[in-house]
C-alpha positions in Angstrom: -14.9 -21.0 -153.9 -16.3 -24.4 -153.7 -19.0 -24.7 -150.6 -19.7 -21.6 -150.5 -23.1 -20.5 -151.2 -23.7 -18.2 -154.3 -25.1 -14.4 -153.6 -28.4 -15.8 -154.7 -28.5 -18.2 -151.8 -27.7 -15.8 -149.6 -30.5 -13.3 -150.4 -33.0 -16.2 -150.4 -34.6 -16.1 -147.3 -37.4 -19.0 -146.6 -40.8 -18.4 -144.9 -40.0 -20.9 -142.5 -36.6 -19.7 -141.2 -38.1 -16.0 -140.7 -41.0 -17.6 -138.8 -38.4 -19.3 -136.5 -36.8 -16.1 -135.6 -39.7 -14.3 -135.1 -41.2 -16.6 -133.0 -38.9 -16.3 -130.2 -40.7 -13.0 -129.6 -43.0 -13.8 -126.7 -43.4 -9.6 -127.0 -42.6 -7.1 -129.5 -40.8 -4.9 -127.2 -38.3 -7.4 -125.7 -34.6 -7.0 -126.6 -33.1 -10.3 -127.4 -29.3 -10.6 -127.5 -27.4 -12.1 -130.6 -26.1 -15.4 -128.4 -30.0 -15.9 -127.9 -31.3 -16.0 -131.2 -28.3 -17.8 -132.0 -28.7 -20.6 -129.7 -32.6 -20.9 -130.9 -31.6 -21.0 -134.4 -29.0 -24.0 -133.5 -31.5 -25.5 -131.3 -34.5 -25.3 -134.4 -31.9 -26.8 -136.4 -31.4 -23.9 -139.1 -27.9 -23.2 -137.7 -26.3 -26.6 -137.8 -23.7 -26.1 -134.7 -22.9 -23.1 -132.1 -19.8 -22.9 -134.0 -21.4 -21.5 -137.0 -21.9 -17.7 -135.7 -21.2 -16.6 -139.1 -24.5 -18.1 -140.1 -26.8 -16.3 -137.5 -25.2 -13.1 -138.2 -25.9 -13.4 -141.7 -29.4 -14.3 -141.1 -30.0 -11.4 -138.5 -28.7 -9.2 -141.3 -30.9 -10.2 -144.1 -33.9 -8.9 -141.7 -32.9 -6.4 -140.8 -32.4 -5.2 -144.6 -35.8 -6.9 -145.0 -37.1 -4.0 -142.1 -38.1 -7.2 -140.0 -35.8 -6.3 -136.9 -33.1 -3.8 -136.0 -29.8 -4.2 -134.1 -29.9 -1.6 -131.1 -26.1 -2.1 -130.6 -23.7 -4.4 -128.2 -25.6 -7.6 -130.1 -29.2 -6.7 -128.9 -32.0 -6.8 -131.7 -35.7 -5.7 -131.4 -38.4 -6.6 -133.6 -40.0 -3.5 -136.1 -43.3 -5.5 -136.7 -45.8 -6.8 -134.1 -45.6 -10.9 -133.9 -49.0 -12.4 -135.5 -51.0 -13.2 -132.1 -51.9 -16.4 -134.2 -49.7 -18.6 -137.5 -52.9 -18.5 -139.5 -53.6 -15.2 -138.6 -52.9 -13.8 -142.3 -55.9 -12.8 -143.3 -56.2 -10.5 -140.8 -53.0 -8.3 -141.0 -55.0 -5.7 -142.6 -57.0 -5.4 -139.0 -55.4 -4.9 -136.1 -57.6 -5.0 -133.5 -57.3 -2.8 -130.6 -58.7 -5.2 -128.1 -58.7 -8.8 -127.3 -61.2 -10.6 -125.0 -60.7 -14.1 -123.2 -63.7 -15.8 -122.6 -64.0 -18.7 -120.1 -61.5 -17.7 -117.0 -58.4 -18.6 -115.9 -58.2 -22.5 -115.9 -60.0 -23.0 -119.6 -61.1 -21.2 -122.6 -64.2 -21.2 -124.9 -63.4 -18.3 -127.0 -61.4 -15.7 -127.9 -63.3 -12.3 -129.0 -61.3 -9.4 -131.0 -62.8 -6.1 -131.1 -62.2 -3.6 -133.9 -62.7 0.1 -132.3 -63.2 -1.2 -128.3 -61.8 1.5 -126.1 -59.0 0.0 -124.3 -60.7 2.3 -121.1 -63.4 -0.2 -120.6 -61.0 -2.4 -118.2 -61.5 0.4 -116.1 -65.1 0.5 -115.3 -66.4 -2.2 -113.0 -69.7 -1.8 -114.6 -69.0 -1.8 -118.6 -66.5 -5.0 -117.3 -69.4 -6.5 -116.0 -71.4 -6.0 -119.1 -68.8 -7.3 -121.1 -68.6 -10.7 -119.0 -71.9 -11.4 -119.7 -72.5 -9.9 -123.2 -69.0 -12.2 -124.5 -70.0 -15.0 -122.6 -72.9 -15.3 -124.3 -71.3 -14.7 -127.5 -68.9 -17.2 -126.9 -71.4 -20.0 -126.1 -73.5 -19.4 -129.1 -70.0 -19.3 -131.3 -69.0 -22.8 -130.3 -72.9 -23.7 -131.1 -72.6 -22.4 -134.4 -69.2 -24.4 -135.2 -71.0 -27.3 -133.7 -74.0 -26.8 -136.0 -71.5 -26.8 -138.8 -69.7 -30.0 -138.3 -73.2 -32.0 -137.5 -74.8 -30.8 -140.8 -71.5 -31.8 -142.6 -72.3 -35.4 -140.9 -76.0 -35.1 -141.6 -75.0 -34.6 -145.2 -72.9 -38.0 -145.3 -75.4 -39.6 -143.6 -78.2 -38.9 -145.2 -76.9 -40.7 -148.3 -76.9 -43.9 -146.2 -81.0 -42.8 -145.3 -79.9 -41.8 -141.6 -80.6 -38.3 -140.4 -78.9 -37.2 -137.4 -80.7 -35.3 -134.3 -78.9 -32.0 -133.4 -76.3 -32.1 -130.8 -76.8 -31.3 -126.9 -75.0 -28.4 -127.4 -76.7 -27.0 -129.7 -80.3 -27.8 -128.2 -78.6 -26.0 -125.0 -78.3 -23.2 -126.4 -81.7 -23.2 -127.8 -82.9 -23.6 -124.7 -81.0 -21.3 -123.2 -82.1 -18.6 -126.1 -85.9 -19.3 -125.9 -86.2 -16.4 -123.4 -84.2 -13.3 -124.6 -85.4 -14.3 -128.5 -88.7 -13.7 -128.0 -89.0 -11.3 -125.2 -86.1 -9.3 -126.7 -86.8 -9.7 -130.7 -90.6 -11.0 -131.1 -92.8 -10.3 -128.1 -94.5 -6.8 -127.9 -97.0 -5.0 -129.9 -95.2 -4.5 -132.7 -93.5 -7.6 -132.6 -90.2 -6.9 -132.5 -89.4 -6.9 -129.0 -90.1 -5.6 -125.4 -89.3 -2.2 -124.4 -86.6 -1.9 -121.2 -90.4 -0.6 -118.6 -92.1 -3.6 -119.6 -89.0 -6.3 -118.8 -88.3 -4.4 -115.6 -91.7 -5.6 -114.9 -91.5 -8.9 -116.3 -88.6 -10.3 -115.1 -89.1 -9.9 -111.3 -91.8 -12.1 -111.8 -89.9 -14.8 -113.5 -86.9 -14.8 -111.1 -89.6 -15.5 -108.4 -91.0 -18.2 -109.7 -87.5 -19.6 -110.4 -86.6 -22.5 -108.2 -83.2 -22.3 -105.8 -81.9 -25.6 -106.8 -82.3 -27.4 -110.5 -81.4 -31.0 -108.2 -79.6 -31.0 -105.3 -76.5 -30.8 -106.9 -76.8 -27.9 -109.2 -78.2 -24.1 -107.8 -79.6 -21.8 -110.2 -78.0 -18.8 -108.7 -81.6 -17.2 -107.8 -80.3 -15.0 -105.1 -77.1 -14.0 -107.3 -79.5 -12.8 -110.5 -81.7 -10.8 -108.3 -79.1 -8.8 -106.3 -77.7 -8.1 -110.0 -81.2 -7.3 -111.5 -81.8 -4.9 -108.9 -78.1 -3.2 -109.9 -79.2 -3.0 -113.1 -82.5 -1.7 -112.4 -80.9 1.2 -110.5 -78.7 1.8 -113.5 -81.5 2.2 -116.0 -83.7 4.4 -113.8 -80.8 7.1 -113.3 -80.3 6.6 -117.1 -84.0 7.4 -117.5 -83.9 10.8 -115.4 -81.2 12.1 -117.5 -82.7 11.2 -120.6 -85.8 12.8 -120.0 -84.4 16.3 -119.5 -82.9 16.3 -123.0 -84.1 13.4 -124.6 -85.0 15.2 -128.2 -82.5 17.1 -128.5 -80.2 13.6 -127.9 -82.7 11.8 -130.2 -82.1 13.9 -133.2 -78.3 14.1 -132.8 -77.8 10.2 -132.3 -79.4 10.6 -135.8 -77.3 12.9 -137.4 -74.1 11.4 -135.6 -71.6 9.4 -137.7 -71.4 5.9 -136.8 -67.5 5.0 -135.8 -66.1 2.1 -137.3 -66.3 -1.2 -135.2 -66.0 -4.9 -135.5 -65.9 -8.3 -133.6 -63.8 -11.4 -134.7 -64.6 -14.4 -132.6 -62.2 -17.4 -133.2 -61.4 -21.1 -131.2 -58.9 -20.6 -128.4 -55.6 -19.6 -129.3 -54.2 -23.3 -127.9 -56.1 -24.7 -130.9 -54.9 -22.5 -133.5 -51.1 -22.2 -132.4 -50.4 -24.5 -129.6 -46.4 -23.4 -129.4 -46.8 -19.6 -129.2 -49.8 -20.0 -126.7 -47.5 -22.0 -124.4 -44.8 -19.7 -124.6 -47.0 -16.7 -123.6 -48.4 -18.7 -121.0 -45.0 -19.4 -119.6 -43.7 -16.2 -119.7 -47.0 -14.6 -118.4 -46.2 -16.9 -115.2 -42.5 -16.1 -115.1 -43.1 -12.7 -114.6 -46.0 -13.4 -112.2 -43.9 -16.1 -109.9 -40.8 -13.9 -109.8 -42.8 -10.9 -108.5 -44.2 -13.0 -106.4 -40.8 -14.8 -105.2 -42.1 -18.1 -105.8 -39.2 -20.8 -105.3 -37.4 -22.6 -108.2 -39.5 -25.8 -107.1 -42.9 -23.8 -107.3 -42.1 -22.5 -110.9 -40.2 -25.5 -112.3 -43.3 -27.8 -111.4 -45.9 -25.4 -113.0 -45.3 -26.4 -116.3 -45.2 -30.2 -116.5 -47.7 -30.4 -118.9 -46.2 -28.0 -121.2 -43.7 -29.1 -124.1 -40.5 -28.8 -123.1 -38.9 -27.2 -126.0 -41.0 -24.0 -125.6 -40.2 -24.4 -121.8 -36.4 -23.7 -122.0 -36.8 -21.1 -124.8 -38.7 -19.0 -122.4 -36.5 -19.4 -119.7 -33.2 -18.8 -121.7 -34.9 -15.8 -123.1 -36.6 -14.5 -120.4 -35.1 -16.6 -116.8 -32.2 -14.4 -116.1 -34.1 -11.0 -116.8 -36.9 -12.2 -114.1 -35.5 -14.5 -112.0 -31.5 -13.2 -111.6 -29.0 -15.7 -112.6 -28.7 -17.8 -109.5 -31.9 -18.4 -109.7 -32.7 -19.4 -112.9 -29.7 -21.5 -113.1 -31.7 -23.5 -110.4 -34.8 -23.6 -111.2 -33.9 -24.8 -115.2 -32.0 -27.7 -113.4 -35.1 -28.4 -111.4 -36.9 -28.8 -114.4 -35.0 -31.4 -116.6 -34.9 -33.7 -113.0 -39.2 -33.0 -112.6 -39.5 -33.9 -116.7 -37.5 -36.6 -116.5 -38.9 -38.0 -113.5 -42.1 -37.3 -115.1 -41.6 -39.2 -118.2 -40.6 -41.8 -116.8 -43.7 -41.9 -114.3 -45.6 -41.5 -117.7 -43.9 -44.4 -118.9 -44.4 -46.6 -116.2 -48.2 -45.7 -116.2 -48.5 -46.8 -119.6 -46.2 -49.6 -119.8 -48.9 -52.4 -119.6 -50.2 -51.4 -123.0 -46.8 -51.5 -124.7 -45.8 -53.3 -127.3 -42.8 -56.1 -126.5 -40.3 -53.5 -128.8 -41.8 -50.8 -127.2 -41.3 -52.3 -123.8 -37.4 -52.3 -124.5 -37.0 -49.1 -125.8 -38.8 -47.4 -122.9 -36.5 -49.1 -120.9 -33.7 -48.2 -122.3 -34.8 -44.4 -121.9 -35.5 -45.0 -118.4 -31.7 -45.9 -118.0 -30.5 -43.3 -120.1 -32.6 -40.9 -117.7 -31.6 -42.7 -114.9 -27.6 -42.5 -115.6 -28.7 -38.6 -116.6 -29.7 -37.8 -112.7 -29.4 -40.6 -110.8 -31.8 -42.9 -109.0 -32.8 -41.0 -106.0 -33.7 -37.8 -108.1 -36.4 -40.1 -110.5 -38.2 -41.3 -107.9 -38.0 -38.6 -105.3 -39.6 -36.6 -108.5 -42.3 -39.0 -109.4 -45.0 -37.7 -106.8 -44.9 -34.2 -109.3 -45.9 -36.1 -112.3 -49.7 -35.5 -112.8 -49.6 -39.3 -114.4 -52.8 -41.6 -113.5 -51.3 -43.6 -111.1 -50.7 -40.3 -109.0 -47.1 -41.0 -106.9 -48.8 -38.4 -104.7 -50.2 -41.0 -102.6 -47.7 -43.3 -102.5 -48.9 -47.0 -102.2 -47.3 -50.7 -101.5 -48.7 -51.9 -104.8 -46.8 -48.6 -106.6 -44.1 -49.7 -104.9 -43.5 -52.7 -105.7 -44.2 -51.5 -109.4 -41.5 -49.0 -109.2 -39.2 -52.2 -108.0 -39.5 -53.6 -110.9 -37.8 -50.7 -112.8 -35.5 -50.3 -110.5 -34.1 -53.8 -108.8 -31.2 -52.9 -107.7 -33.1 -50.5 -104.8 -34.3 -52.0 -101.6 -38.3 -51.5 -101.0 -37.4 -49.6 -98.0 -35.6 -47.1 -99.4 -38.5 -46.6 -102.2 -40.4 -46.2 -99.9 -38.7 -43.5 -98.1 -37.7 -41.6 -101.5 -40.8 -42.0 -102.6 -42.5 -40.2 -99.2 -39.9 -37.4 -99.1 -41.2 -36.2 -102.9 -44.8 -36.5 -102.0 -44.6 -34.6 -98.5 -42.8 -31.6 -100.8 -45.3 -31.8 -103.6 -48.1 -31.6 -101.2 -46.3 -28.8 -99.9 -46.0 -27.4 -103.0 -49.8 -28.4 -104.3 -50.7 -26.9 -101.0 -49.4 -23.2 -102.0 -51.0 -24.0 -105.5 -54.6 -23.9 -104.5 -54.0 -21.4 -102.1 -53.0 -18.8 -104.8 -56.1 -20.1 -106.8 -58.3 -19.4 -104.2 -56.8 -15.7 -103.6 -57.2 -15.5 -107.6 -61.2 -16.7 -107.4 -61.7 -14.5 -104.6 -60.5 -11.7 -106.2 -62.4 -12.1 -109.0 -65.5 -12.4 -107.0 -64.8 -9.6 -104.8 -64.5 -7.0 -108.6 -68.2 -8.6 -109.4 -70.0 -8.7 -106.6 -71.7 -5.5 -105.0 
């Protein structure tokens, strides 16, 4: 029959289109339904329109033939296989490791440290989470110098052909700097030369801490008083270690020797947001999804969190995951919520830039602003624009802002700008408020598991 595709076509199944469907995992054990997975298919534009059902089911059938997925019944499908944290993850299916660490908090990453054979039981111990903070900090600083090493050698080697040798970056003499200290003491100094024993650093460091100065300028504290209330934690540590080593410390000696090493490995990569931008986002959002809805944020709260965030992996979280977490009411409100905050913050992105347009650019953006404008009226675009996080910052709403927001919109009296413009920014301040409240509650929390 003419148009329709040959058996061979319809075994074929591309890379790409079983990457799309598997990337609307967030988790291997959600359960997405069929309407789902069809609407993300339609909307990643490998279903041309909703009406083609026939095409998703097909598609959804091929994997699960291919062992991929399974249907659990009344249109629900699971996945069989654990999403790739990472797209260019493939070398690494062969090792799955059985812990990941973040390293550099909750507002921006440095690194991101896989362990091979870490017991996932260290989370539990205040003290092994506390060596682990330190140890993978460390580990992620020198990492980044390492890459940063690379790339300025690769430069060195371009430049030297034109007879100009580039110094070492600031980062890299950082960590030098910073490295001095444990390399010697811990791998050179002693009378073999290979390092001071644990007695003789318990003596030496006091002395270096005291000498230590509070401040480095006025602006920047070394943390003295911080580093000696944990020195003298981990003192205490190594002397009760000590006791109990010295009632059976041969006997321990020669089975350590005759003990079989268990297998164990560290991968340390770039943050994830540089390797896979799109799946870290949807994590991200879904991570605060579940977090707001326990916490019974509002649907202005959530919908504003994610400004910065594409959009498209924005509303596939939420129509995978919104009705689940947030019950259909709402959901349905806080999606709506959303297109008025992205619009309104396009176009305050817009209007930021617009000086540095060109003249065809200058028409289309205009344009778009009408098309968003006729989308959700006036009112809601500049009641909004005090969300954007744009540089001109509606937030504090000015006469000059106004009168550039006149210029987009003529047909609105000053006054009333004016007074849209002030009811938005006393409800994002509101909202910014509650913000940095929760982030201090999250700091102090932190603070409060580390300190003694």
């Amino acid at each position: 029959m003419p148009g329709r595709p040959s058996s061979l076509e319809e075994e074929r199944m591309d890379q790409t289109l079983i990457d799309a469907v598997l990337s609307m995992w967030v988790d291997s054990d959600d359960e997405l339904s069929f309407t789902v997975l069809h609407k993300g298919l339609v909307r990643k534009g490998f279903v041309q329109k909703e009406e083609y059902r026939y095409k998703t089911d097909r598609i959804l059938r091929k994997l699960c033939r291919m062992k991929l997925m399974e249907k659990l019944g009344k249109g629900r499908y699971r996945l069989n296989v654990i999403p790739d944290d990472f797209k260019l993850f493939d070398y690494l299916q062969q090792i799955r490791p059985s812990s990941k660490s973040y390293v550099g908090g909750s507002l921006w990453r440095l690194a991101e440290l896989y362990f091979l054979g870490m017991p996932e039981a260290i989370w539990n111990y205040e003290d092994a989470k506390y060596a682990l903070e330190i140890i993978n900090v460390r580990m992620a600083y020198l990492f980044e110098a390492l890459r940063i090493l690379g790339e300025a050698v690769t430069k060195r080697e371009k430049e030297s052909a034109k007879g100009n040798i580039l110094p070492l970056p600031n980062f890299v003499i950082r960590e030098l700097l910073l490295e001095l200290i444990p390399y010697y003491l811990g791998s050179r100094a002693g009378i073999d030369f290979d390092g001071l024993p644990i007695d003789e650093l318990n003596m030496l460091i006091p002395k270096m801490l005291k000498t230590l100065p509070e401040e480095a300028t006025t602006q920047s504290p070394t943390l003295k008083k911080v580093m000696i209330e944990y020195f003298d934690i981990l003192q205490k540590m190594a002397r009760a270690q000590d006791q109990e080593a010295d009632m059976e410390n041969e006997k321990r000696f020669i089975e350590k020797m005759e003990e079989k090493h268990r297998d164990f490995a560290l991968i340390v990569i770039r943050p994830e947001f540089q390797i896979d931008e799109s799946g870290f986002e949807k994590r991200w959002v879904k991570t605060d999804l579940r977090e707001f809805a326990q916490e019974n944020k509002s649907a202005l709260y959530i919908a504003s969190s994610w400004l910065n965030i594409e959009k498209e992996n924005v509303l596939e979280i939420l129509d995978i995951h919104g009705r689940r977490y947030l019950g259909r009411q709402k959901w349905k409100e806080t999606r709506g919520l959303y297109d008025k905050l992205y619009s309104s913050d396009s176009v305050a992105r817009i209007i930021d830039s617009f000086e540095y347009y060109g003249h065809r650019e200058k028409a289309h953006a205009r344009k778009y602003i009408q098309k968003l404008v006729n989308d959700y009226g006036i009112k809601t675009i500049i009641y909004y624009l005090p969300f954007s996080h744009c540089r001109m910052n509606f937030v504090i709403p000015t006469m000059h802002k106004e009168e550039i927001l006149q210029k987009f919109f003529p047909q609105v009296p000053m006054t009333t700008i004016h007074d849209w413009l002030n009811e938005g920014a006393v409800m994002a301040n509101q909202i910014a408020n509650e913000k940095m409240e929760d982030i201090k509650k999250t700091f102090s929390n932190l603070k409060s598991s580390y300190l003694p």
